[in-house]
C-alpha positions as CSV (number, residue, x, y, z in Angstrom):
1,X,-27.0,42.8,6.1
2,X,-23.8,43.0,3.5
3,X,-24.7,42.9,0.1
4,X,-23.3,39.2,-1.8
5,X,-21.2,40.5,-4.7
6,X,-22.6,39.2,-7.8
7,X,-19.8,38.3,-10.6
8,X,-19.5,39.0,-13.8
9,X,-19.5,35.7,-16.2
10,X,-16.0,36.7,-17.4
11,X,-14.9,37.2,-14.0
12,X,-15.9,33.5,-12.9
13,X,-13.9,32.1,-16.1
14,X,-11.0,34.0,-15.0
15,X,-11.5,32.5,-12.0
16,X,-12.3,29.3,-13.0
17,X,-8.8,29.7,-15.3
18,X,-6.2,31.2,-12.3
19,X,-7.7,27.8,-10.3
20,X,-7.0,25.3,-13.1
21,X,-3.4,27.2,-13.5
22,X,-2.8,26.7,-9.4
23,X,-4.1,23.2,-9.3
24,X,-2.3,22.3,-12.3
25,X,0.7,23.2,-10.5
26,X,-0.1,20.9,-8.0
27,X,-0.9,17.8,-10.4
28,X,3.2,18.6,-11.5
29,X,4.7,18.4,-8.0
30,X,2.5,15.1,-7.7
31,X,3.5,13.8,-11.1
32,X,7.0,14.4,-9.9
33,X,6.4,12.3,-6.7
34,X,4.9,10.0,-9.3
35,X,4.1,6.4,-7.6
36,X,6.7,6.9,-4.7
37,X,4.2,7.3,-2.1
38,X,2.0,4.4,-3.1
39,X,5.3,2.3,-3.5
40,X,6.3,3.4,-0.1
41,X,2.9,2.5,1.4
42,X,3.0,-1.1,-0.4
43,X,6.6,-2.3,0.5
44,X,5.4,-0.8,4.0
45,X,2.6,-3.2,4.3
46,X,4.6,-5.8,2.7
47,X,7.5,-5.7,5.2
48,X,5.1,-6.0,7.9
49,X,3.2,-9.0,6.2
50,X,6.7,-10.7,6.2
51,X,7.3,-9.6,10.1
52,X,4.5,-11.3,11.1
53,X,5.2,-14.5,8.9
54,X,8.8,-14.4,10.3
55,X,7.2,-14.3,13.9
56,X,5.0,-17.4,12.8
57,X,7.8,-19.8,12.0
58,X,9.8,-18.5,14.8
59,X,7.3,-19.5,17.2
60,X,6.4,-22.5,14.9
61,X,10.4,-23.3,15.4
62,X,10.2,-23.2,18.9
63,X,6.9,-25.2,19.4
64,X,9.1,-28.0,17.1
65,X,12.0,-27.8,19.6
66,X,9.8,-27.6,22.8
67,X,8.1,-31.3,20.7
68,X,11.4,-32.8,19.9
69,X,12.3,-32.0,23.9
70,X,9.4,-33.5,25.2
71,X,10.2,-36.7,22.8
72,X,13.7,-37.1,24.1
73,X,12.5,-36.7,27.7
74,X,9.9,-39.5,27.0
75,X,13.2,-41.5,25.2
76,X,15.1,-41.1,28.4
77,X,12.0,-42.4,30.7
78,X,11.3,-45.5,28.8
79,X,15.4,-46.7,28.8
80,X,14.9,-45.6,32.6
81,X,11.5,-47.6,32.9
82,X,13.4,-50.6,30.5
83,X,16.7,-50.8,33.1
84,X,14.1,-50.5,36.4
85,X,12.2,-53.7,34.8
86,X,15.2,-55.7,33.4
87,X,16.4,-55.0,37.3
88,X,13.0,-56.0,38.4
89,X,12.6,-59.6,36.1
90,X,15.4,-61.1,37.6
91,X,13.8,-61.5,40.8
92,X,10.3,-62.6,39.9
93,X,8.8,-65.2,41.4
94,X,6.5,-66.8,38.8
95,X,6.1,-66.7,35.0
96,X,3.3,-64.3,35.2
97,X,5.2,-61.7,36.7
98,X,8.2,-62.2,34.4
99,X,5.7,-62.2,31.2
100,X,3.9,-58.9,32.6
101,X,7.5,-57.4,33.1
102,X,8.7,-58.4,29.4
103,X,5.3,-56.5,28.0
104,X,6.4,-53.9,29.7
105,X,9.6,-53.6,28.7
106,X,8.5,-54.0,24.8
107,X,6.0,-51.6,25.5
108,X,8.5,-48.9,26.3
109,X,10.9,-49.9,23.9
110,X,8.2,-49.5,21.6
111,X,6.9,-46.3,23.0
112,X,11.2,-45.0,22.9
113,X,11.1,-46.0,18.8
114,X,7.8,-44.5,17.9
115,X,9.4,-41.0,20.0
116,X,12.9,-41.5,17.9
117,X,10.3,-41.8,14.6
118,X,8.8,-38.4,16.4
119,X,12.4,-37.3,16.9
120,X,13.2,-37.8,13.1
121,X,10.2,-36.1,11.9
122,X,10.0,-33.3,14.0
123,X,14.0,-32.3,12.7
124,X,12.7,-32.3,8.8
125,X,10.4,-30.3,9.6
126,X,12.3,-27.7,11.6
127,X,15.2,-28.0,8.8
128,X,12.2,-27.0,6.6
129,X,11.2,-24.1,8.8
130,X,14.6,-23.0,8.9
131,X,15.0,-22.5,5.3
132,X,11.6,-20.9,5.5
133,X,12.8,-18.4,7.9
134,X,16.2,-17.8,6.2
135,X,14.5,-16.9,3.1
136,X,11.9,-14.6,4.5
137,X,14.5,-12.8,6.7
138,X,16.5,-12.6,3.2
139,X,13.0,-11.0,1.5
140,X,12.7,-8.5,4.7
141,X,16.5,-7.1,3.9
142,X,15.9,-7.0,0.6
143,X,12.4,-4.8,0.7
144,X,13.9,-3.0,3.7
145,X,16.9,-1.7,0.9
146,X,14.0,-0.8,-1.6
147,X,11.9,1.1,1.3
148,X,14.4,2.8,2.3
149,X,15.8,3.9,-1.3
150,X,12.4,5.0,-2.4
151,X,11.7,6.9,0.9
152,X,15.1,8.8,0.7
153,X,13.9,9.7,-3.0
154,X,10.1,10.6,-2.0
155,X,12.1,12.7,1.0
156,X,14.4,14.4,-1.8
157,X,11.6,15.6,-3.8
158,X,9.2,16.6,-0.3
159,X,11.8,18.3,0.7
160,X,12.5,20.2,-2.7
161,X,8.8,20.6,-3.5
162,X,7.0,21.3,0.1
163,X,7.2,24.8,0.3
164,X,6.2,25.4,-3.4
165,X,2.9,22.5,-2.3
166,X,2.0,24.5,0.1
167,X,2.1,27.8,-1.6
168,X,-0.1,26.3,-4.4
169,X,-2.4,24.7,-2.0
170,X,-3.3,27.6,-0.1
171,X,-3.4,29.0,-3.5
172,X,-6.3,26.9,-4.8
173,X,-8.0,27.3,-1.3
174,X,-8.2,31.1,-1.2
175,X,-9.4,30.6,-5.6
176,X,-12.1,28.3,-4.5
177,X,-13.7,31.0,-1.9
178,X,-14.5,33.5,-4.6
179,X,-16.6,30.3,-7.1
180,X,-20.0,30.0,-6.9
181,X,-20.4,26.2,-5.2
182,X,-22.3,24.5,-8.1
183,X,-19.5,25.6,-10.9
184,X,-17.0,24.2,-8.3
185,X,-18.6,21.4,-8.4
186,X,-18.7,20.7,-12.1
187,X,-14.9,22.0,-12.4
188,X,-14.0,18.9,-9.6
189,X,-16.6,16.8,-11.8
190,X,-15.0,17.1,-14.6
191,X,-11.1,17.2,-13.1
192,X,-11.3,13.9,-11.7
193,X,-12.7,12.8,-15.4
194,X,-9.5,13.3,-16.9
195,X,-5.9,12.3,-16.2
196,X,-4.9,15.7,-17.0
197,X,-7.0,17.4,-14.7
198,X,-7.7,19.7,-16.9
199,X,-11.3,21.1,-17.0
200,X,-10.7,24.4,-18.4
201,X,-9.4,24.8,-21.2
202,X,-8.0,27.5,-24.2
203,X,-9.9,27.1,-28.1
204,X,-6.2,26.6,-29.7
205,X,-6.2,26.9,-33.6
206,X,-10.1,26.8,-33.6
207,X,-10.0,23.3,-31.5
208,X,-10.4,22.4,-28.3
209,X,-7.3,22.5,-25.9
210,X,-8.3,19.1,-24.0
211,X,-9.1,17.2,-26.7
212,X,-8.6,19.2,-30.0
213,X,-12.2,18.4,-31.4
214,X,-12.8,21.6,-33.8
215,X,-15.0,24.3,-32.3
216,X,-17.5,25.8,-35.2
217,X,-16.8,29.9,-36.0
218,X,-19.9,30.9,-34.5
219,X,-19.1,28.8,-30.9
220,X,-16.3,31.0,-30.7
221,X,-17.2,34.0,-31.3
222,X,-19.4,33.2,-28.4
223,X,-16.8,31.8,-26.2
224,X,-15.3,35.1,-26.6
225,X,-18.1,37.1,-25.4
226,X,-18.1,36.1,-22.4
227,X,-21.7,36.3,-21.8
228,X,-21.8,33.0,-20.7
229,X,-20.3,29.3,-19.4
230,X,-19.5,27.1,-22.6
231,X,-18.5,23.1,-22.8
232,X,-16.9,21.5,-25.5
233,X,-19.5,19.1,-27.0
234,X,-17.3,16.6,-27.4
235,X,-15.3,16.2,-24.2
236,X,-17.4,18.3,-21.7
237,X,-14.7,20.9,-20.5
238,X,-15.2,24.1,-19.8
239,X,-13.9,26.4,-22.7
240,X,-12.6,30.1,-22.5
241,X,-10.8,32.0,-24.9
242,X,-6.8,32.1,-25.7
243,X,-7.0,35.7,-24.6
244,X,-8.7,35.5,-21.0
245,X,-6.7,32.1,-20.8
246,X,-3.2,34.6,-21.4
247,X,-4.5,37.5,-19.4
248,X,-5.3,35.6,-16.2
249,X,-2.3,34.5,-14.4
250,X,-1.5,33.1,-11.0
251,X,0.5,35.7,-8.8
């Protein structure tokens, strides 16, 4: 069974340091991409909210037309039912048949008004729709122009920064293979803590390099001796010295 190499403390800071350096790098290329990708993703879903709404009135419209239609049909049938019993009442027989034909013929001009009402109703409402449709095909152009100007921007900085990503991301992968799991652990803690992302960090001037809280003499000295892990007590990141911090690159 191969022996497990057992580190040094000052060789885990220095690789705790080259793996801040690399993803540090990383949290630049996606500072430069800034909010492009979440603005791409939200005028994405947006354009597709206003697809669907367009399909809605669209088949809103047509259900109006397919009404308005049916109502002038139903216009048409009751003139056509009015002339067959105007036809029909000058041959009746009796006054009974002659008043049954007149109720008739009130009832469908009565049913050929209420349709017309129908009619009139039916166009304000597509007029409406039609304005409603306009202006949402008008909002679909215009976020369709903004898409595509922030995807040709988001492209333009992919494209300059992809293989320099990559590089870095491998990078930080082949770093995090030689750290023990638990200090990876409390590095990611304390990364995602902070905007920065950083979560080591240089004593600068005798303070802090995250958040320049003073660091006493003696916790210096200490911090140089590299005998063991050391936080700041005032912002919980993981402190090495300006010399280890210079020394360890990122090749």
């Amino acid at each position: 069974m191969a022996a497990v190499k057992e580190y040094s403390v000052e060789e885990k800071l220095a690789s705790l340091v080259r793996l801040q350096k690399i993803d540090s790098k990383l949290d630049e290329i996606k500072i430069l991409k800034g909010e492009l990708p979440m603005e791409v993703s939200d005028l994405e879903d947006e354009i597709t909210g206003l697809h669907s709404r367009q399909t809605r009135i669209e088949e809103e419209i047509n259900g109006i037309t397919e009404f308005i239609e049916q109502k002038k049909n139903a216009i048409k049938d009751a003139g056509d039912l009015v002339k067959k019993y105007e036809k029909q009442s000058s041959d009746v027989k009796n006054n009974r048949e002659y008043e049954a034909l007149t109720k008739e013929i009130e009832m469908q001009e009565l049913e050929g008004k209420l349709a017309d009402k129908h009619i009139r109703d039916a166009n304000e409402e597509l007029a409406e729709k039609g304005k409603l449709l306009e202006q949402t095909k008008k909002h679909i152009a215009t976020r369709d122009t903004s898409l595509n100007q922030k995807k040709s921007e988001l492209e333009k900085i992919i494209a300059d920064t992809e293989k320099e990503e990559k590089q870095y991301a491998k990078l930080s992968g082949d770093a995090r293979e030689g750290i023990d799991e638990r200090l990876l652990y409390s590095y990611d803690r304390i990364r995602k803590s902070y905007r920065n992302g950083l979560a080591v960090v240089p004593v600068l001037r005798d303070a802090c390099g995250g958040c320049f809280n003073a660091i006493p003499p003696q916790r210096q000295s200490e911090i140089r001796q590299h005998k063991k892990i050391l936080v700041c007590e005032n912002c919980g990141r993981i402190l090495v010295d300006e010399d280890l911090n210079i020394a360890t690159g990122v090749k």
